[in-house]
N, C-alpha and C positions, 0 to 999 in steps of 0.2 A: 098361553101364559098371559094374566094382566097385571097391572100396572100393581107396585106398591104391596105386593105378597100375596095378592090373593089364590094364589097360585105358586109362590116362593122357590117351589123346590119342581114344580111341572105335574104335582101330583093333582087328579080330577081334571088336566088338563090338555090328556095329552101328548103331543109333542109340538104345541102350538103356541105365538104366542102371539097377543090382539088386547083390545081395550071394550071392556061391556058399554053400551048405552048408558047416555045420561040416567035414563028412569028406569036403570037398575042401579043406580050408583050404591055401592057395599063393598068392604074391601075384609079382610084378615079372618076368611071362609074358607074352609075344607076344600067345597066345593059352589059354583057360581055358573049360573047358566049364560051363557054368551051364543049369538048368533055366527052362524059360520060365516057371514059373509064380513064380518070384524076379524078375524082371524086369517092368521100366514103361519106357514110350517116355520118351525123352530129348526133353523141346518141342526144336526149332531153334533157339530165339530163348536156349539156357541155355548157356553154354560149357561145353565137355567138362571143363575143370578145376574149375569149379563145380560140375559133375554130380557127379566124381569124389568129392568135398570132402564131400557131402551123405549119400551112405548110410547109412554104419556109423552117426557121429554121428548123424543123423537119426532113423534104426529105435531106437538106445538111447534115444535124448530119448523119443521120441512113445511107446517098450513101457513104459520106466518112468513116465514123468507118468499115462497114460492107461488102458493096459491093466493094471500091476502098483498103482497109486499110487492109478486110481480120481479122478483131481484132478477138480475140478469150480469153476466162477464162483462166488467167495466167501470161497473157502478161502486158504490161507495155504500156501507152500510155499518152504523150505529147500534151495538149492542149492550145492551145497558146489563149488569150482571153476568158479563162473560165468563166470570170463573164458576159462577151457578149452574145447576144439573140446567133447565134451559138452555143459557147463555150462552155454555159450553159446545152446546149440541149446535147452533144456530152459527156460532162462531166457524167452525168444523166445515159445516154445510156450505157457507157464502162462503168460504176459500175456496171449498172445491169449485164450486160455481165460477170463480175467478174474479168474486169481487172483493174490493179494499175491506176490510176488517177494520175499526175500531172497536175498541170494547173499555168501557169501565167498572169500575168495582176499586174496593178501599186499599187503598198500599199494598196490605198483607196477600193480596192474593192478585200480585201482578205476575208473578214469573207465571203461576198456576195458567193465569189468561192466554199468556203468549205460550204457553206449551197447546194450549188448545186453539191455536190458530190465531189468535189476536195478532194483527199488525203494529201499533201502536194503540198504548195503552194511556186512561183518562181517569187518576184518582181525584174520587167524586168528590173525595174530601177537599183535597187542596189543590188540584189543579183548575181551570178556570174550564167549566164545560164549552161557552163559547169558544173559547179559540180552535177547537176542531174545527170550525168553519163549514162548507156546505155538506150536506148528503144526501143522498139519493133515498136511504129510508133509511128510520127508527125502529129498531124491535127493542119496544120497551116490555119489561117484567117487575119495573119499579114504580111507576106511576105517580098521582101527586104532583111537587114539586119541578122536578126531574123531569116529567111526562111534560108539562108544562114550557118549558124551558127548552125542552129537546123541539118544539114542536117549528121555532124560530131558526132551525137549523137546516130545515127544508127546504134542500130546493125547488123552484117550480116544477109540479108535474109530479113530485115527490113524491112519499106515505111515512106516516107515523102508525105504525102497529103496535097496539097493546092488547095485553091479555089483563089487564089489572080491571077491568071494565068499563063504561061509559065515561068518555071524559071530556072537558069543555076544551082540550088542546087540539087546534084549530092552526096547522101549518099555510102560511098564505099563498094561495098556488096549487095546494096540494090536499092529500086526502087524509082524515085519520080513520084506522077502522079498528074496532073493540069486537075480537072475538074467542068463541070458547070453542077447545080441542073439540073435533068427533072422530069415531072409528073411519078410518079410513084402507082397507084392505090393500090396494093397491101404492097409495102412497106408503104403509107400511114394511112392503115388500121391499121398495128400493133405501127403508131403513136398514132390515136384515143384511143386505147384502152389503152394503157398506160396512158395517160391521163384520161379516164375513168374510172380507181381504182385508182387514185390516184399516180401513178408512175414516172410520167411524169410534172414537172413544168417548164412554161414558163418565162422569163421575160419581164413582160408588162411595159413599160415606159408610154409615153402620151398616151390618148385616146382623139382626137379630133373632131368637126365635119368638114366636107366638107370646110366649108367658112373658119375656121382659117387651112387648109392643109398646106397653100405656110409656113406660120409662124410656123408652126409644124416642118416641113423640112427643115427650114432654119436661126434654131438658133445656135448664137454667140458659146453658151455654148457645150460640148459634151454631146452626146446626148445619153442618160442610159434608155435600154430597149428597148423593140420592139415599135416603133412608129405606130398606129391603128386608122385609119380613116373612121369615121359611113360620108356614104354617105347620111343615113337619120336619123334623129334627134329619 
């Protein structure tokens, strides 16, 4: 199954589910050729929309916190967009891990943050982002201003990680790194499974089909949760 319906309902799929190569990127296709070594069994017991819901998000939480961030039990860790399909995932991840949680995001979606693991919560609007004081890393998904600003909250030895790409935020002491999700089989595996006891929850927004896609993707309103499209009914 990949990310974002290309696959929706597991049909041409399978019972798998994984994220295609960059230089196939195409999404809301019958059918989509993916390499087996991107792919992990889909358990039975996980619905194909759940499956769907989990990749991309998933692979970004677990490359950022783990492999680029380095997080480890103890530490302290800045999540920008906690209530976000990312944020959410990343949030989730570093508790289990046993590190401090912060997460921001706007008023309206504080309870949603702390239901997803957040420790204490930082509205970006009017609370002062300084006064969090040190941390160990950044998972920024906002960038900009924010990425900027987050960057003076590092401790030494620290990391600022974004996914927004190249940025001139430059923590004193410590590292920033900009990078973009790849398949990874094995770290996907220990996504499934967390999700398979129960560990791991996603946030699912729309579920649409095929025909309503363009209208799915391109409403007025901001858009709350992973957006999932069943290529067949």
């Amino acid at each position: 199954m990949t990310d974002e319906g290309d696959c929706g309902d597991g049909s041409g799929c399978g019972n798998g589910r994984g994220e295609a190569d960059w230089y196939r990127d195409g999404t809301l296709a019958e059918y989509v050729a993916v390499e087996a070594r991107n792919l992990t069994p889909l358990p039975g017991d996980v619905d194909f929309t759940v499956g769907a819901a989990r990749v991309m998000p998933g692979l970004t939480a677990w490359q950022g916190l783990f492999e680029h961030g380095r997080l480890r039990a103890g530490q302290s860790v800045l999540v920008h967009g906690a209530a976000g399909v990312v944020g959410s995932m990343a949030s989730q991840l570093a508790r289990e891990a046993g590190a401090y949680v912060i997460g921001t995001g706007r008023a309206g979606v504080r309870q949603t943050a702390l239901d997803f693991g957040v420790q204490e919560f930082v509205d970006i609007d009017n609370d002062v982002l300084e006064d969090v004081g040190g941390v160990d890393l950044v998972f920024d998904v906002i960038g900009g201003d924010i990425g900027k600003r987050s960057a003076g909250l590092i401790r030494a030895g620290g990391t600022l990680v974004t996914v927004t790409g190249p940025t001139e935020a430059r923590p004193s002491g410590g590292l920033t790194i900009d990078f973009v999700v790849v398949p990874d089989r094995a770290q996907l595996t220990e996504v499934v499974q967390r999700v398979r006891h129960g560990r791991l929850r996603t946030n699912i927004g729309k579920v649409a089909t095929l025909d309503d896609a363009v209208a799915a993707f391109t409403r007025t309103e901001r858009i709350k949760g992973k957006t999932i499209i069943r290529v067949r009914p």
